[in-house]
C-alpha positions in Angstrom: 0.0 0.0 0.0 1.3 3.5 -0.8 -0.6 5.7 1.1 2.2 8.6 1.5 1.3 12.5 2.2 1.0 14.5 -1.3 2.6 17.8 -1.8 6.0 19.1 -0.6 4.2 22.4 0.5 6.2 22.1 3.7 3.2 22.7 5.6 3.1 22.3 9.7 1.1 19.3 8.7 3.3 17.6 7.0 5.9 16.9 9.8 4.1 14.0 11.3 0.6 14.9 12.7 -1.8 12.6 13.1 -3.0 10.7 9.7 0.5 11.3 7.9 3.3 9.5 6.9 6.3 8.6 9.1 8.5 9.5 6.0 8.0 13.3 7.0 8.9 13.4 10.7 13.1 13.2 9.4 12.8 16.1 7.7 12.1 18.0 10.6 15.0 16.4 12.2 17.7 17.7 10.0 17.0 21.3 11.2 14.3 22.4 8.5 12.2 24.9 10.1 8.5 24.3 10.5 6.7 26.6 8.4 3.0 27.7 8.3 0.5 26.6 6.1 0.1 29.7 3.9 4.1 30.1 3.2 4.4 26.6 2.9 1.5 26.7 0.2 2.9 29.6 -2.1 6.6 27.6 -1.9 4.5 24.2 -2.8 2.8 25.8 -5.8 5.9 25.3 -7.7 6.7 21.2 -6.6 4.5 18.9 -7.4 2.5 16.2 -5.5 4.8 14.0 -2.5 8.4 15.4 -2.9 8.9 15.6 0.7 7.7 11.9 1.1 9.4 10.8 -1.3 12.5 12.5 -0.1 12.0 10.6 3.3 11.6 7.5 1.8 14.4 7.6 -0.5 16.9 8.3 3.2 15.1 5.5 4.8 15.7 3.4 2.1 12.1 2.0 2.9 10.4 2.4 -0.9 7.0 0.5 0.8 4.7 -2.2 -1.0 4.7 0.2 -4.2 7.5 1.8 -6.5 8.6 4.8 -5.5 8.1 7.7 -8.0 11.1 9.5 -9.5 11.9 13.0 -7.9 10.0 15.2 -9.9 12.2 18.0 -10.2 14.7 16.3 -12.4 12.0 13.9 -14.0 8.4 15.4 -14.6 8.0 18.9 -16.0 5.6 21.7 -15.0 1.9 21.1 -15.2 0.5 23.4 -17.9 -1.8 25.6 -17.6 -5.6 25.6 -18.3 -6.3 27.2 -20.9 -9.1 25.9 -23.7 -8.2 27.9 -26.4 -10.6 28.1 -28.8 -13.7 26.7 -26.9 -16.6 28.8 -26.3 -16.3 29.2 -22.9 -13.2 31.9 -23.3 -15.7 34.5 -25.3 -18.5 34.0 -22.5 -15.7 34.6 -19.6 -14.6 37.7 -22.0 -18.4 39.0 -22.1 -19.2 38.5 -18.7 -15.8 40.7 -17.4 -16.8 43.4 -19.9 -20.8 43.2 -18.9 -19.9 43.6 -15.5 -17.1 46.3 -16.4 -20.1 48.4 -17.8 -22.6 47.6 -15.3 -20.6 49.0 -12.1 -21.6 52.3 -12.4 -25.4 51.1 -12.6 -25.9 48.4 -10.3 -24.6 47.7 -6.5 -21.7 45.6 -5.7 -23.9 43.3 -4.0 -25.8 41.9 -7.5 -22.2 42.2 -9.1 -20.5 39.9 -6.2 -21.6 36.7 -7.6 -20.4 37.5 -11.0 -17.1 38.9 -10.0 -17.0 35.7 -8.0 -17.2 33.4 -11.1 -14.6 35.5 -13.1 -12.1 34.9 -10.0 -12.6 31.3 -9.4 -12.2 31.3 -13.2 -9.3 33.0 -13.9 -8.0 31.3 -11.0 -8.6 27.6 -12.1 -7.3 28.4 -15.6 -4.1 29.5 -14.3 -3.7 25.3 -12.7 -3.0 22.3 -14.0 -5.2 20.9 -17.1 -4.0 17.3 -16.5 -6.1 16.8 -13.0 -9.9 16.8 -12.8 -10.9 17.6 -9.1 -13.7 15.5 -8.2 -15.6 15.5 -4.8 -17.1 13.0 -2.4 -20.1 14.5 -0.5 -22.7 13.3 1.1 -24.7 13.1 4.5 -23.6 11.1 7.4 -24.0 7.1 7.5 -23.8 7.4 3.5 -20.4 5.5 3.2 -18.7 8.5 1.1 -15.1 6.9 3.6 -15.7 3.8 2.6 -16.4 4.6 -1.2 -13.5 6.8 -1.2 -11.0 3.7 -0.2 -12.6 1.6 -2.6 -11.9 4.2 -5.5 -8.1 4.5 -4.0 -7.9 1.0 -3.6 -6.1 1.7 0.3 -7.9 2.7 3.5 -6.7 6.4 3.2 -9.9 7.8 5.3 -10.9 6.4 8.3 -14.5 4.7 8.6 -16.6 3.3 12.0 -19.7 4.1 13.8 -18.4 7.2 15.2 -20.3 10.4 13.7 -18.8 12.6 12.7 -15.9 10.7 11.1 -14.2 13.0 8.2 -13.7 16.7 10.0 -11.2 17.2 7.3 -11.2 17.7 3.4 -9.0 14.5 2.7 -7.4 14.5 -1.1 -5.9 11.7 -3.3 -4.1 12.2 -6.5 -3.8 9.7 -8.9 -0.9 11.5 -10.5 1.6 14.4 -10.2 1.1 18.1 -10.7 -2.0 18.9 -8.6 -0.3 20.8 -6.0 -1.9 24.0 -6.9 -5.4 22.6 -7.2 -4.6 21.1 -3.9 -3.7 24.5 -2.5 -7.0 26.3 -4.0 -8.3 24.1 -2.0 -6.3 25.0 0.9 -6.2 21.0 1.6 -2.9 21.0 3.7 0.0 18.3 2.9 -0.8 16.2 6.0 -4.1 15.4 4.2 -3.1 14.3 1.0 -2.9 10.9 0.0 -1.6 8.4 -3.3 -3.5 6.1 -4.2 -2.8 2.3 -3.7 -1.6 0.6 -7.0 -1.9 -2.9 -7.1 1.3 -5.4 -8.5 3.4 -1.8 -9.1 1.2 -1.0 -12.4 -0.2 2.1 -12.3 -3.7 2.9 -12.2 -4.1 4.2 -15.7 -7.7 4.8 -16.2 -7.9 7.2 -13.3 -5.0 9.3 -14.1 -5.1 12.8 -13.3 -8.2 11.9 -11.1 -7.6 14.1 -7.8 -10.2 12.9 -5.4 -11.2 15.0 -2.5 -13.5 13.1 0.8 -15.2 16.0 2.2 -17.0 16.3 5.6 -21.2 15.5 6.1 -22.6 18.0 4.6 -25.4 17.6 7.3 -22.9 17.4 10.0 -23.5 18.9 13.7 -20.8 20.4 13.3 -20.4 23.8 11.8 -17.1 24.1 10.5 -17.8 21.1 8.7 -20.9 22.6 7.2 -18.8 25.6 5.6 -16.2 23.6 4.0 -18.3 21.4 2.1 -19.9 24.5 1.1 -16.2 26.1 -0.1 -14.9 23.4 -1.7 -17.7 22.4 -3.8 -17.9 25.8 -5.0 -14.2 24.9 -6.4 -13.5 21.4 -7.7 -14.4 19.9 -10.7 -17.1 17.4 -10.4 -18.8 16.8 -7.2 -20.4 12.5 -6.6 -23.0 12.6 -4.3 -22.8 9.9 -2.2 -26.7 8.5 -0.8 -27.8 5.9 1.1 -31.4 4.2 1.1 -32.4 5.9 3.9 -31.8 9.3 3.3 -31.5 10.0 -0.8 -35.1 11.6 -0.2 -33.6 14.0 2.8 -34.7 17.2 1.9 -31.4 18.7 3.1 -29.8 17.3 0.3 -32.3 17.9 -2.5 -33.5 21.6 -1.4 -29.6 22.9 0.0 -27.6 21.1 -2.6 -29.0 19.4 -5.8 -32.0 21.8 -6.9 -29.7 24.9 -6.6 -26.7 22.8 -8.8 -28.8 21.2 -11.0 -27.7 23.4 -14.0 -24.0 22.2 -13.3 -25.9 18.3 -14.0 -23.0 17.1 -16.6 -20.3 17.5 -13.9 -22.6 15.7 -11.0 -22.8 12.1 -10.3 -25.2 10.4 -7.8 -24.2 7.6 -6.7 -26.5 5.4 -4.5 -24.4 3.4 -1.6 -25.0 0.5 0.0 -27.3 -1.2 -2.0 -26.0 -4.4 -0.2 -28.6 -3.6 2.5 -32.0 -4.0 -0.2 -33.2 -7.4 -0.7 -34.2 -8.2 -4.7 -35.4 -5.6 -6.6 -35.6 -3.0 -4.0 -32.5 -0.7 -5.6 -33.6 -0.6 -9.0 -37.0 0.7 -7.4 -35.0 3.2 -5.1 -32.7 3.9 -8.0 -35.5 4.7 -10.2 -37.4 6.9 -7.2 -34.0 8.8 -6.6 -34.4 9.9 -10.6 -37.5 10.9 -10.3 -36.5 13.0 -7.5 -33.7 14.5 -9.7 -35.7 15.4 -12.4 -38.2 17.1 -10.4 -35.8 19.4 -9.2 -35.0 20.3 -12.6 -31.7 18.5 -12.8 -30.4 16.9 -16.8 -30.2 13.2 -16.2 -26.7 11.5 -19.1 -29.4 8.6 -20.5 -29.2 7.8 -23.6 -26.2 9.9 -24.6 -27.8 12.9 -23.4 -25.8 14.8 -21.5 -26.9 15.1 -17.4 -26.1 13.9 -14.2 -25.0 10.5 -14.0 -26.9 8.0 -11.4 -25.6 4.7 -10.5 -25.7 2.0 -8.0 -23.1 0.2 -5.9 -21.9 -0.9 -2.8 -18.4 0.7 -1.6 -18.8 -2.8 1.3 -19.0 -5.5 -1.0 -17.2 -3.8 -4.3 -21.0 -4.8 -6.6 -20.7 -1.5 -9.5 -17.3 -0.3 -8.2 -15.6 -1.5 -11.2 -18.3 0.3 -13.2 -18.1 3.3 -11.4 -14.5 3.8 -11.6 -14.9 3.0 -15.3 -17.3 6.0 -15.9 -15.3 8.2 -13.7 -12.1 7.5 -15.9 -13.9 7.8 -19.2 -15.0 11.3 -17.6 -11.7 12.2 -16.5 -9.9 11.4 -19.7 -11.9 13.6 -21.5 -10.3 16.6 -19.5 -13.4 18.9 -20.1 -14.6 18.9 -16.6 -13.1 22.3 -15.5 -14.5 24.0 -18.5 -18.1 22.7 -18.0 -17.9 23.5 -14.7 -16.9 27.1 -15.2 -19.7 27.4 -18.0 -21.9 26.2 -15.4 -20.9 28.4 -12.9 -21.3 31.5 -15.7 -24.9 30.2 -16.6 -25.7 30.1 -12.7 -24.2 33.8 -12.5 -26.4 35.0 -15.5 -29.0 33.5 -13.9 -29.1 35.4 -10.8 -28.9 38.7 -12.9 -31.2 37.7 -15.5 -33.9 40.2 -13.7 -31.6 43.2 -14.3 -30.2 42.7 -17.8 -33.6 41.2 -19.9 -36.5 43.5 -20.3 -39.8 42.5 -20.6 -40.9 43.9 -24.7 -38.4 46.5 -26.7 -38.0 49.4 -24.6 -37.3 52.3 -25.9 -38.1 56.0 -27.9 -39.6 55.4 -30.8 -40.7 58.1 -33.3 -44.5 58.1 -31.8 -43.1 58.8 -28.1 -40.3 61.7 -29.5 -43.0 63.3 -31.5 -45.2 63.6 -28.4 -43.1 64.9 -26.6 -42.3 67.3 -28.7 -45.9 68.4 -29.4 -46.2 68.6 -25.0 -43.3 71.0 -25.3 -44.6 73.3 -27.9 -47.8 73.4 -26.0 -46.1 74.0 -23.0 -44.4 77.6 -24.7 -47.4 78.2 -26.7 -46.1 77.7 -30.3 -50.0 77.4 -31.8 -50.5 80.6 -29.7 -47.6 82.2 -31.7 -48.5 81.0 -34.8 -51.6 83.1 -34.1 -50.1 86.2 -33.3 -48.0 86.0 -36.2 -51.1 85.7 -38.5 -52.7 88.8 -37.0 -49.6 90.7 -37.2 -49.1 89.8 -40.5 -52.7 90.6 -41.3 -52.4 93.6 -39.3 -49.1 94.8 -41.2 -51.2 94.0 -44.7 -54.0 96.3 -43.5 -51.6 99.4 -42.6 -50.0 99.1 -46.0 -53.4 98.9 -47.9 -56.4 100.7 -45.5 -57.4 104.1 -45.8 -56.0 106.9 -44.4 -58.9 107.6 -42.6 -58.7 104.4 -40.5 -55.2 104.7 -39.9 -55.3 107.5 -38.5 -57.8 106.6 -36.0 -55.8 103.2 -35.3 -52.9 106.3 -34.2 -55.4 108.2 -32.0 -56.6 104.7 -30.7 -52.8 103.4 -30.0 -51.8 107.0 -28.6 -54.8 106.6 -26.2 -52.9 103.4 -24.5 -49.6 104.3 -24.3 -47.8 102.8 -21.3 -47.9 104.7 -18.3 -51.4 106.0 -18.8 -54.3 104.7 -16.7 -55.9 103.7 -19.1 -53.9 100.4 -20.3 -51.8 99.3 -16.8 -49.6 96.4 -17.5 -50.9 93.3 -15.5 -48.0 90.7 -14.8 -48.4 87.3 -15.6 -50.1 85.6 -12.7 -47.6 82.8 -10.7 -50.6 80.7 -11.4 -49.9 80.8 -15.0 -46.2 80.3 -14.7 -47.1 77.0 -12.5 -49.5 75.6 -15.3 -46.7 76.1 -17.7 -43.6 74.8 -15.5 -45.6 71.8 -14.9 -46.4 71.4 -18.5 -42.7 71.0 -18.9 -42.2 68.2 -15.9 -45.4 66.3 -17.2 -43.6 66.0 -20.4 -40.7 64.6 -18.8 -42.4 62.2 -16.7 -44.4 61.1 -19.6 -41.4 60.6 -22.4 -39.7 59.1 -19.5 -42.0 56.5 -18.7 -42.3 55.7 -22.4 -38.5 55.0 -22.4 -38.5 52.5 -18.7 -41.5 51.0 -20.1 -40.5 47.5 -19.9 -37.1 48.3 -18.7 -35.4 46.0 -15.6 -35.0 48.1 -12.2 -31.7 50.1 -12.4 -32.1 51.0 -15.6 -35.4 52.3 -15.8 -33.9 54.4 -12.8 -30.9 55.6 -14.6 -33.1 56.8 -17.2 -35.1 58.3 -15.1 -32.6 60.0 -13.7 -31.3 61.4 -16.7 -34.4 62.8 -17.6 -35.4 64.2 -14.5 -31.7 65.7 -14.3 -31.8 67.2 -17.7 -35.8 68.8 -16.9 -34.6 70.8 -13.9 -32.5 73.5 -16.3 -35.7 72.9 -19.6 -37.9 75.7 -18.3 -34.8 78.0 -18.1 -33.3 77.1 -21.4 -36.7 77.5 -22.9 -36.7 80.8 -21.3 -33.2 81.8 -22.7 -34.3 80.7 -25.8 -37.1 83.6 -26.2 -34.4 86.1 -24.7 -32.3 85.3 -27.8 -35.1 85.9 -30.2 -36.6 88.6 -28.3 -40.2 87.5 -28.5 -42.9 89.7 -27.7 -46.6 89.8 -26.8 -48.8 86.5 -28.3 -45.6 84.9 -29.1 -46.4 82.4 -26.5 -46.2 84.4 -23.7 -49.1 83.6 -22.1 -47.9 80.5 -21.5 -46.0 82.4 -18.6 -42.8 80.1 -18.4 -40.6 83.5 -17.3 -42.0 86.4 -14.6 -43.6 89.4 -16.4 -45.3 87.5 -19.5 -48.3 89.0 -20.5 -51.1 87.5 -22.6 -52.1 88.0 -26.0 -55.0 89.6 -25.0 -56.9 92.1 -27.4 -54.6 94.9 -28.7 -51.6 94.0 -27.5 -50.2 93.5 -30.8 -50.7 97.2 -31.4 -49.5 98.3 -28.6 -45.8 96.1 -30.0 -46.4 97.7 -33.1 -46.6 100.9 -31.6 -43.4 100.7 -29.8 -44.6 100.5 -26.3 -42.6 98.2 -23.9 -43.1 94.4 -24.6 -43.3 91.5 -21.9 -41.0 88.6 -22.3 -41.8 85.1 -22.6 -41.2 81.2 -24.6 -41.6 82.6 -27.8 -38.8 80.2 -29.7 -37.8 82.3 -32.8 -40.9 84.6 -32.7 -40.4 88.2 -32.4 -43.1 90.4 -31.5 -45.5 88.1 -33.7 -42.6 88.2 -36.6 -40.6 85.2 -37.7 -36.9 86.1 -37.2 -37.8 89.8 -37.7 -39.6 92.4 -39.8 -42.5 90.2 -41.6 -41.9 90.4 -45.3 -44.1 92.6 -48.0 -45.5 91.0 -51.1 -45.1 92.3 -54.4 -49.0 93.7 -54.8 -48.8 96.1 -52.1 -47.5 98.8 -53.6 -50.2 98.6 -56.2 -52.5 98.4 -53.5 -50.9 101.3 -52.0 -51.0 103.1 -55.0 -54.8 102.4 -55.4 -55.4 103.7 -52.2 -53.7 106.9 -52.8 -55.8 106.8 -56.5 -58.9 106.8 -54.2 -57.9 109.4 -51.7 -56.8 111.8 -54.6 -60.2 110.8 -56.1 -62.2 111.9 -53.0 -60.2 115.3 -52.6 -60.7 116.4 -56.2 -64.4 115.2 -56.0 -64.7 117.8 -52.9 -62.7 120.6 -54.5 -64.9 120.4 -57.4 -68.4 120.5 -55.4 -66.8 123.7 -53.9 -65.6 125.2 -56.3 -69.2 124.9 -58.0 -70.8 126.0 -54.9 -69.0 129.1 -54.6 -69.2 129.8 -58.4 -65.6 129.4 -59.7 -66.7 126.3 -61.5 -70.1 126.1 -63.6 -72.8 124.1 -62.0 -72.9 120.4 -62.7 -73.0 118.3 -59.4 -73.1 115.0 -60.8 -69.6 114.5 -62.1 -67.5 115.6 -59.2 -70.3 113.8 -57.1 -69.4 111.0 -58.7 -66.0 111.1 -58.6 -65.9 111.5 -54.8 -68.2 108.7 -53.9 -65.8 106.2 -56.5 -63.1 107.8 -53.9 -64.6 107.5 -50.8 -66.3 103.6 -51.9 -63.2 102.7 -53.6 -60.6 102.8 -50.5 -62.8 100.4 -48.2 -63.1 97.9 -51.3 -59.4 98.5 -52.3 -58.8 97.5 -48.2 -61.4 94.7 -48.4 -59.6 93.2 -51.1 -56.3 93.3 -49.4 -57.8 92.2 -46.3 -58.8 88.8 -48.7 -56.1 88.2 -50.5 -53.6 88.8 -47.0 -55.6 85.7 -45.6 -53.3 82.8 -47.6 -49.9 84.4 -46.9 -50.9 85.1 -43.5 -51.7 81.9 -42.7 -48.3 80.6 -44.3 -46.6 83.1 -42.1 -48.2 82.1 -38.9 -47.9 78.6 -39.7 -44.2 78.9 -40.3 -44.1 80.7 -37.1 -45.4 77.7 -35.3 -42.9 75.5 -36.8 -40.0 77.4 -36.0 -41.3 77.8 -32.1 -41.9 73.8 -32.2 -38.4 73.0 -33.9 -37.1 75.1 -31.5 -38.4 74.1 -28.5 -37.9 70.2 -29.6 -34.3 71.2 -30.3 -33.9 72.3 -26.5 -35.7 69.1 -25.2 -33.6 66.6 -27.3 -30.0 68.4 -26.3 -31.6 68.5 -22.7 -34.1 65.3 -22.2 -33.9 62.9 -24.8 -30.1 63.1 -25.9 -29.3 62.1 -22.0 -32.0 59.1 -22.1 -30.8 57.7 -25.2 -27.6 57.5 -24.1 -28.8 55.9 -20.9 -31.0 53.2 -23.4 -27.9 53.2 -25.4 -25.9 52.0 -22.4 -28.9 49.3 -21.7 -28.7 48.2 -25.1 -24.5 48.0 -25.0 -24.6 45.7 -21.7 -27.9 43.6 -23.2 -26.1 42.7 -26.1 -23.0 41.5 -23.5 -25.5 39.9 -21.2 -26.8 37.8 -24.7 -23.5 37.0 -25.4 -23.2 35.5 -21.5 -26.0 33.4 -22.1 -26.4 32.6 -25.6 -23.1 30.8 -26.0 -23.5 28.6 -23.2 -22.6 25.1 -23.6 -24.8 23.5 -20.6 -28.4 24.4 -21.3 -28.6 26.8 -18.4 
């Protein structure tokens, strides 16, 4: 039997405690200083497995019942590294660093730690051997997982009996060289690390690079032994669950252990112990139970060259299926793809847990529907229709001083002279605050409303980035929007009385002669609007100075009409009333119907001209929204979008139907 301590890691272990070799205790003797287990461990990292031993046996000139291994520094070379180049689980390690890269400034540590977990433990196995697949025993107490562990190594390397608990250690054995690292991941110190026995002095081929670890009862009364079957199954290969007939139904097991692991089912085995103990029949019906079991908590079972979890019976007492076993677990160790699948597992667990803030329920987003709207709530909100009004009458207005009489203009003077400001007879009335609250919250409606369009659908931190962004970028909109009319000076029924800014007055009545008169104008969201003009002085078509001219036609008309009447009437002229009569009623009918026919044709072109008013108010106004509102949300979905393609690439690659 060669059952010699593993590792020269020079631990405090390895000089002799209780379970190890005598070969170590002469080592100590020649002066070498005890060392503690985590120096020991980084010197080990660079030996591999039973130098020390081997060492000590080689000065006692006591080789044992087996040959003794050549020293392995002059021999055996380094164990290479794992690295499965070319396999798809390198991209989906590669996706998930740079998903959670761009997720940090998003989402807490605490939904990260699991992922950032994964990536370590992966990195971390990658950088160990590739030659050694790290396969555990658990299993609850009674369920033989000692006894099947020396029936596998072919020595008693773990102790069995009645006593409960008997393993309080992780206990390793390592069918070959080069697992010292693994054996340190696992911090498994050297005094607890065993070869296995081989038989006649052939080694045990089919199990090479098989490194076996017994752990504690994962039920155990015993805490510590709880938490470190809980840390090194989160870090070996392969786990075999060892069960018994009497407990493979304990609910400790299926609940604690196999439903959360039953995504990693193609590196689990069940084994069923001691079926020595069922009379007939009775195993295949507990075997079949114990798949049921399995299946219901969602774990793959290998039949049929499917790949799953891989059940089998035996009895670690009597030997019946050991020879099977050990068969499987060869063929599964040869193929050396147990670290990978495990890691792919571990990945497809991670994406798992942050499945609820990557996917989205539907497409959120902006689309054209929710950008126009908003856009349409902001020129409501500054009163671009109401400007596009103004603009008409001012245009109109302009069209009627060019082409009415001179009779009617100058009572529009007396009229405008009559309300100058400063008189009592036309005070200017600020804008109410009520008025400027209608139209602030206008503005924050908007927002809230293209913001929930855009986290419609959207998981939690996200929809509260965006949120934020738009909520961050509203605070300054009813300023900018102000600052906008500043720049284009806009004056009374530009909008005004939408009352955005202090001082706005309405567009009540005259007050678009009192702009064109001069007097003082209020200020309010007027976009490029100025006192009912777009971008300025409103332009004059080509037929008003023929209207102009037939205006003065009619006026000149009415004058010499009434100079001819008086002349007649005081005798300078001879009598004949009908021709200059004539002649001042065309004059005096004429200039109305000259203005009416302004007044009709002004209609079309005034309409144009408040209508391109309105637009350039709207544009404007949706231009400050976008930089302000919508720019920062898109970037926020654009973000979303950037990590939800990385999150896909997580999950979409994955090799172990998680």
């Amino acid at each position: 039997m060669t059952a010699v301590t593993d590792e020269g890691s020079g631990s405090a272990g390895s000089s002799g405690g209780s379970g190890g070799s005598g070969g170590t205790e002469p080592e100590r003797a020649e002066g070498t200083p005890e060392k503690g287990p985590e120096r020991s461990s980084q010197e080990g990292r660079g030996w591999n497995d039973g130098l020390i031993a081997r060492r000590a046996a080689a000065r006692t000139a006591d080789p044992g019942p087996g040959p003794a291994p050549d020293d392995e520094d002059v021999n055996l070379p380094r164990a290479e590294a794992y690295a499965p180049a070319g396999g798809p689980l390198r991209p989906r390690l590669d996706a998930l660093r740079e998903l959670v890269g761009l997720s940090r400034a998003r989402l807490d540590g605490d939904t990260l730690d699991e992922a950032g977990r994964v990536l370590d433990e992966a990195a971390a196995r990658q950088r160990l051997s590739s030659r050694h697949t790290v396969v555990a025993l658990a299993g609850a107490t009674g369920s033989g997982k000692s006894t099947l562990f020396n029936a596998l190594a072919g020595a008693p390397l773990s102790d069995t009996g009645l006593r409960r608990p008997t393993t309080a250690a992780p206990l390793a054995c390592s069918w070959t060289d080069g697992a010292a690292g693994l054996l340190d991941r696992l911090a498994i110190p050297g005094r607890l690390r065993r070869r296995p026995q081989q038989g006649g002095g052939n080694p045990d081929d089919a199990l090479e690079g098989l490194v076996l670890v017994d752990l504690p009862d994962h039920d155990s009364a015993a805490t510590e032994h709880r938490e470190q079957v809980d840390r090194v199954l989160a870090l070996v290969d392969a786990v075999i669950w060892v069960v018994d007939p009497e407990k493979y139904a304990d609910a400790a097991l299926h609940e604690g252990y196999l439903r959360p692991l039953a995504g990693h089912a193609e590196v689990t085995f069940v084994v069923l112990n001691q079926i020595d103990r069922l009379p007939g029949d009775a195993a295949d019906q507990v075997l079949d139970d114990l798949r049921r079991l399995l299946d219901e908590n969602g774990m793959a079972l290998g039949e049929h060259g499917d790949p799953g979890a891989t059940v089998m019976a035996v009895s670690a007492l009597t030997g019946d299926g050991i020879g099977e076993l050990r068969e499987v677990l060869g063929r599964f160790v040869q193929e050396r793809g147990a670290a990978a699948r495990r890691l792919s597992a571990d990945v497809d667990a991670a994406a798992a847990r942050l499945r609820p803030v990557y996917v989205a329920e539907g497409r959120p987003g902006l689309d054209e529907r929710a950008r126009e709207e908003f856009a349409d709530r902001l020129a409501e909100a500054v009163g671009a229709c109401a400007a596009g009004q103004a603009a008409e009458r001012e245009w109109r207005r302009n069209a009627g001083r060019a082409c009415g009489t001179p009779w009617l203009r100058l009572w529009r003077w007396y009229e405008s002279t009559r309300r100058r400001p400063g008189s009592l007879e036309s005070p200017v009335r600020p804008e109410p605050p009520e008025r400027r609250l209608t139209a602030r919250q206008r503005v924050e409606q908007a927002v809230r409303t293209v913001a929930d369009e855009a986290t419609h659908g959207l998981p939690g931190p996200w929809a509260q980035a965006v949120r934020e962004a738009a909520v961050h970028g509203a605070k300054e909109l009813p300023e900018a929007l102000d600052a906008l009319v500043e720049r284009a000076g806009a004056g009374p029924g530009a909008g005004a009385e939408q009352g955005l800014v202090p001082g706005a007055s309405g567009d009540r009545g005259a007050s678009g002669d009192r702009g064109a008169s001069g007097a003082p104008r209020s200020h309010g969201v007027g976009g490029a609007v100025r006192g009912g003009r777009v971008g300025g002085r409103p332009p004059r078509p080509r037929w008003w100075p023929v209207a102009v001219l037939a205006q003065v036609a009619m006026t000149l008309s009415q004058f010499i009409g009434a100079l001819w009447l008086v002349g007649q009437l005081t005798g300078l002229l001879e009598p004949g009333y009908l021709t200059p009569a004539l002649v001042m009623l065309a004059g005096v009918a004429g200039g109305p119907l000259v203005e009416w026919s302004c007044a009709a044709a002004a209609r079309g072109p005034a309409r144009r001209y408040g209508q391109e008013a309105e637009r350039r108010l709207r544009e404007a106004a949706a231009a400050c929204g976008r930089a302000r509102v919508l720019d920062p949300v898109s970037a926020e979905l654009m973000r979303y979008r950037e990590v939800r393609e990385r999150y896909a690439a997580v999950t979409e690659i994955s090799t172990t139907g998680g």
